[in-house]
C-alpha positions in Angstrom: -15.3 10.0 -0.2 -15.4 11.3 -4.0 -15.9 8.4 -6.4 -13.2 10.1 -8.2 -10.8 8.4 -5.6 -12.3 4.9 -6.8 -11.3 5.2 -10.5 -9.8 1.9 -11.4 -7.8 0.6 -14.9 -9.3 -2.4 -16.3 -7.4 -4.7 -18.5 -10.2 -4.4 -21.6 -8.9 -0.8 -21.7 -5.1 -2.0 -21.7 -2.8 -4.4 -20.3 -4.9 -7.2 -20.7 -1.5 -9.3 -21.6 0.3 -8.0 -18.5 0.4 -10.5 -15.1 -0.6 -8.5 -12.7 2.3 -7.3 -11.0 3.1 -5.6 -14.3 -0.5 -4.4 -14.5 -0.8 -3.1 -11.0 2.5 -0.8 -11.6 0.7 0.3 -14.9 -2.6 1.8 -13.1 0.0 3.4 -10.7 1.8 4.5 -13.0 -0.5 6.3 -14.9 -2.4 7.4 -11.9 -5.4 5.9 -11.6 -6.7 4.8 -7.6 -6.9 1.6 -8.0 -6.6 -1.9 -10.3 -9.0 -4.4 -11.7 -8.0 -7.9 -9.5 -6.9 -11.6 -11.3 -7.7 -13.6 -8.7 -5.9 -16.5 -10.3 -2.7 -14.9 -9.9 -4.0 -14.2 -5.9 -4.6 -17.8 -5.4 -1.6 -18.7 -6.6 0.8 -16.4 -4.6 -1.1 -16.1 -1.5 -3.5 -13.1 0.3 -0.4 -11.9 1.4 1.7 -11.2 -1.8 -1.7 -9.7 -3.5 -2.8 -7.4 -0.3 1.2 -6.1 -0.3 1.1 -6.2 -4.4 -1.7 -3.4 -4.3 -0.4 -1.8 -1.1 3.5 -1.2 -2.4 1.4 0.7 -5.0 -1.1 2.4 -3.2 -4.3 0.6 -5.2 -7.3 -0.4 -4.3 -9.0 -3.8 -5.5 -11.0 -3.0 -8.7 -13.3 -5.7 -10.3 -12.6 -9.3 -10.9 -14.2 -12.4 -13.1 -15.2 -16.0 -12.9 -12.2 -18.6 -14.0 -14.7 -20.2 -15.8 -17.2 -20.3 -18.7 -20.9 -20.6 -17.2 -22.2 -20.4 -20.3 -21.5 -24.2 -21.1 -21.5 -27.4 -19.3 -17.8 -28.3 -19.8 -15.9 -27.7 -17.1 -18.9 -26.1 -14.7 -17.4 -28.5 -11.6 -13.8 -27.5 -12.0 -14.6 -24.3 -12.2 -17.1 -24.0 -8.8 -13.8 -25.6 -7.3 -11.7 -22.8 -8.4 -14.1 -20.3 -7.7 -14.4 -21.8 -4.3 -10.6 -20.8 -3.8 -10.7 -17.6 -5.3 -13.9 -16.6 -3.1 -12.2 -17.2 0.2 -9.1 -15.4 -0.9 -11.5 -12.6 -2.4 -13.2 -12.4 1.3 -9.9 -12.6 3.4 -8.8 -9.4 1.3 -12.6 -7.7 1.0 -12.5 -7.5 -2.4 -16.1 -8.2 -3.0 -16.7 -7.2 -6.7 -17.3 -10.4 -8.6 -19.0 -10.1 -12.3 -19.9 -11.5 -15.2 -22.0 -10.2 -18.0 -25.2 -11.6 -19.8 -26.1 -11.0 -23.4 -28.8 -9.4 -24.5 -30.3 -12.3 -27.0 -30.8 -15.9 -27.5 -32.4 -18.6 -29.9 -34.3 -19.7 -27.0 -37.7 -17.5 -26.1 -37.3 -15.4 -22.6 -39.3 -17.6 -20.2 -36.8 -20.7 -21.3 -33.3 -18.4 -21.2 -34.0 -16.8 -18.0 -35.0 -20.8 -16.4 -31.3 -21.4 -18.2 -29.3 -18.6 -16.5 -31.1 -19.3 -13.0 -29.9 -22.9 -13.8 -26.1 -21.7 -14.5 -25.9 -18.7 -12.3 -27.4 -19.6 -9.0 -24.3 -22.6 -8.3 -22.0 -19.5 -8.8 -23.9 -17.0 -6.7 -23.9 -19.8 -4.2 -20.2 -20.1 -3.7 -19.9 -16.3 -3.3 -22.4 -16.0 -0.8 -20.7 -19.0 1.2 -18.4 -16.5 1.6 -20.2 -13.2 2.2 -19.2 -12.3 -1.3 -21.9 -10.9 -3.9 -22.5 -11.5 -7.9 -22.6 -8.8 -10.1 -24.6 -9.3 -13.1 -24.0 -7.3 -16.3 -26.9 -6.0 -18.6 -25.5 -5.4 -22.3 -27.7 -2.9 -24.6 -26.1 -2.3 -27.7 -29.2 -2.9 -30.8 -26.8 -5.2 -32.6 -26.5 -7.8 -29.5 -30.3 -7.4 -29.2 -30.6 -8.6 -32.8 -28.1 -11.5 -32.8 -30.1 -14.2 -31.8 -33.9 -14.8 -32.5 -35.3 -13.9 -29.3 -34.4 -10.5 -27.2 -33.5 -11.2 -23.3 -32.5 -8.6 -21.0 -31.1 -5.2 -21.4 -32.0 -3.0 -18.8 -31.1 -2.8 -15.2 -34.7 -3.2 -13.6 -35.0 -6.0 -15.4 -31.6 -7.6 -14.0 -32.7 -6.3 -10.7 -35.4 -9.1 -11.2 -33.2 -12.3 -12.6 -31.0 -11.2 -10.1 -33.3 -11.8 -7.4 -34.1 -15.0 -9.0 -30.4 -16.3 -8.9 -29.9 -15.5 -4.9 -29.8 -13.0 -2.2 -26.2 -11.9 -3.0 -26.5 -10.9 -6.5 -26.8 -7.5 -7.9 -25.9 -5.5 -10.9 -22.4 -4.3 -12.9 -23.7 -1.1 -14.1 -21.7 -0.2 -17.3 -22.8 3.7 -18.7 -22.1 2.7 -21.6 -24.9 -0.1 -22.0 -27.2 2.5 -19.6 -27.1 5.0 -22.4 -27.4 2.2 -25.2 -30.5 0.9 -23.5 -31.6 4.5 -23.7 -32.3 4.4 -20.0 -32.6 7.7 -18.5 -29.7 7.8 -16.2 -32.1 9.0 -13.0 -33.0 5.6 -12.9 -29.2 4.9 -11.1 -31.6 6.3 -8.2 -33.9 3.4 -7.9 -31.2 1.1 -7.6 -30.2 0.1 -3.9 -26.2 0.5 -3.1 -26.3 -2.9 -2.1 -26.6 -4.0 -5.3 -24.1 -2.1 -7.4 -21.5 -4.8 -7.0 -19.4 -2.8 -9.7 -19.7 0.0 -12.0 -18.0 0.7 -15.7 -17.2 4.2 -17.1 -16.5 4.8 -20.7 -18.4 7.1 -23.6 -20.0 6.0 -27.0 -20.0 7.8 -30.1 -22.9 10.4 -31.1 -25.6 8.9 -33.4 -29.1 7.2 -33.5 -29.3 4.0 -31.1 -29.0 1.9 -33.0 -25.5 2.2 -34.5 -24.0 2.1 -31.2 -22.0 -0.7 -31.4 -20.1 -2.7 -28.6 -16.6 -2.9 -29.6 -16.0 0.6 -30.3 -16.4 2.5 -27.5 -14.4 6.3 -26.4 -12.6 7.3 -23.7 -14.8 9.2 -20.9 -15.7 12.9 -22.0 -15.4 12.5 -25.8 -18.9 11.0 -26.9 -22.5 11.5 -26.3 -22.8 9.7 -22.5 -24.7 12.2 -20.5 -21.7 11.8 -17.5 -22.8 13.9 -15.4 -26.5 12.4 -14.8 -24.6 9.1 -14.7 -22.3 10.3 -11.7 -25.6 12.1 -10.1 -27.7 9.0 -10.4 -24.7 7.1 -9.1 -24.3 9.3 -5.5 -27.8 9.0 -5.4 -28.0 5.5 -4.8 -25.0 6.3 -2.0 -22.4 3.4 -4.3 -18.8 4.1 -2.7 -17.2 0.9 -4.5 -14.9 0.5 -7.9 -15.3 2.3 -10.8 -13.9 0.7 -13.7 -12.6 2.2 -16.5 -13.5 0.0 -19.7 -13.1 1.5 -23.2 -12.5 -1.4 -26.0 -10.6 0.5 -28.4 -8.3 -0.5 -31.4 -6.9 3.0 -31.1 -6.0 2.1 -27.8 -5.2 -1.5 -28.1 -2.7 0.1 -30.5 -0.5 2.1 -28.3 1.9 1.3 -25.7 0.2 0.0 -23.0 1.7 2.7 -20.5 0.7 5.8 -23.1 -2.8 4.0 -23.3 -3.2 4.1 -19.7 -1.8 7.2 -18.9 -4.4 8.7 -21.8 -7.4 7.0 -20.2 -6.5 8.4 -17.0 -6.3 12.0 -18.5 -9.5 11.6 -19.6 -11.2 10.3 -16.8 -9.9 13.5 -15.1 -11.1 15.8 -17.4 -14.3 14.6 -16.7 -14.2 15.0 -12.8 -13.0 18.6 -13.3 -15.4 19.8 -16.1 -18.1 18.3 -13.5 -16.8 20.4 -10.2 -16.6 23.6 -12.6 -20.0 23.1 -13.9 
């Protein structure tokens, strides 16, 4: 299968304020393979009504994220109990693509934060494992995040390959191009990365310039930066990944526009960059 066929719409690109039926007929709509997944909405209407949701419209299940805040104590038991639903219905319907994303500095020195995330991740990774689900784990690049906080943490997929390891058996990697190519990874390092842990991938561009401008919020459409997309999509088959790819540009530009012209551009786009790669 041509990862082409597993191009999703995620709701940071547009529609974040649709409920999903809305935002399921958008991706269709606008032609893209599949949809990012609120599990909340799953949970509350039944496997059934989500599995036909996607079906009527011919989608597959993109990505989906924790109902909770990990990041804090408040609310950390609720939330495992929510989770705990959304996990079962997640594995009834194979939809096994739960992520989250860490950022890339702190006040408290490395040894201490990664103790912290083991701490807060592990309970989570846990739950998903209880049922046969894995944990994706987002690195985050961009210079600015690095310099936030007083103390740099990680950035770089090999290292996340290794806190990964440390928060259980099921957890992997998101692997967003965008923070590959602000980490100024090469991207043939997709190769050394086990299938099995890609739980989900992003695709989006940045804007030419030194490193260290790129910034997070302001991100392009696939095809019109400086992303070297090609090696990214190379790297990817390498590592044999046949799961979602989710298409993630935060853009006021975008954010601006109707939601169905929004989507229906990122789509375009995404294309372009699958043909200009078969004619090359």
């Amino acid at each position: 299968m041509s990862l082409a066929e597993n191009i999703c719409l995620n709701r940071g690109t547009t529609g974040g304020n649709l409920i999903l039926p809305e935002f399921a007929e958008l991706a269709h709509h606008a032609g893209f393979a599949g949809a990012d997944v609120d599990l909340a909405w799953g949970v509350q209407h039944g496997a059934a009504a989500l599995r036909d949701l996607y079906a009527k419209h011919g989608l597959k299940y993109g990505g989906w994220g924790l109902p909770f805040d990990w990041r804090t104590d408040s609310g950390t038991v609720e939330g495992l109990a929510v989770l705990e639903k959304q996990a079962r219905l997640a594995a009834e319907l194979g939809i096994d693509s739960c992520c989250t994303w860490l950022l890339p500095s702190s006040d408290f020195p490395l040894h201490q934060n990664w103790h912290i995330h083991i701490q807060r991740l592990s309970p989570i990774a846990k739950v998903l494992a209880g049922h046969g689900l894995r944990f994706g784990l987002e690195f985050v690049a961009p210079y600015h995040l690095r310099r936030k906080w007083k103390h740099e943490f990680i950035f770089t997929p090999m290292a996340m390959l290794e806190l990964a390891a440390d928060v259980g058996s099921n957890c992997g990697l998101l692997i967003d191009c965008f923070h590959l190519h602000a980490a100024g990874e090469p991207m043939s390092v997709m190769g050394l990365i086990p299938a099995e842990k890609i739980v989900l991938v992003h695709l989006n561009d940045a804007p030419a310039g030194a490193m260290d401008s790129i910034e997070d919020g302001k991100r392009l459409l696939p095809g019109e930066g400086a992303i070297d997309l090609k090696g990214f999509f190379a790297g990817l088959s390498a590592t044999g990944y046949d799961g979602p790819i989710s298409v993630e540009v935060f853009s006021d530009a975008l954010r601006a526009m109707p939601p169905a012209d929004a989507a229906t551009k990122a789509w375009a786009a995404t294309q372009r960059v699958f043909t200009a790669m078969k004619s090359q």
